[in-house]
N, C-alpha and C positions, 0 to 999 in steps of 0.2 A: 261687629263690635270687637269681636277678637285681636283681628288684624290692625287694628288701629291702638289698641292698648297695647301688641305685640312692636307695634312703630316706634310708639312713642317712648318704649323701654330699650328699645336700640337705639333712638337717637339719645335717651338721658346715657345710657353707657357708653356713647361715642365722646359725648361730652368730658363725660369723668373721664377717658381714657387722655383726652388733649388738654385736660386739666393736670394731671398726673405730667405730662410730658415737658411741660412749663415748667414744674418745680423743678425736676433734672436739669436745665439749663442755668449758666453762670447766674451769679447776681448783675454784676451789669448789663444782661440782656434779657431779664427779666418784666424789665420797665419801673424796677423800684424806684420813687425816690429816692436820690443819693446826698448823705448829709456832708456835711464840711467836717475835716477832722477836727477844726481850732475850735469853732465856735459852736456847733451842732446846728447850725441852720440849714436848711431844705437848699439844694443847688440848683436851681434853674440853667438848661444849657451846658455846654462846657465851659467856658470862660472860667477864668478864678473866683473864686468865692470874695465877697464886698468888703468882709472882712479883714483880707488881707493877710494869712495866715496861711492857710491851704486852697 
């Protein structure tokens, strides 16, 4: 029983550690959604935004 509570408390802080490591990378490689500067709408893809502004 030990060793199995002992496991699964290494993999939860393996987790937190490549969660932690995410936030240190850019915003654009993060995977956010990226909004439009004109209009604030959600950007799908990179093509210009429908808007027509940015």
């Amino acid at each position: 029983m030990l060793k199995i509570v002992t496991i699964f408390l290494v993999f939860i802080a393996l987790l937190a550690i490549f969660g932690k490591l995410r936030l240190l990378l850019p915003r654009n490689m993060r995977g956010l959604a990226q909004k439009c500067a004109g209009c604030g709408r959600y950007r799908i893809g990179k093509g210009p935004c429908p808007c027509g502004r940015a």
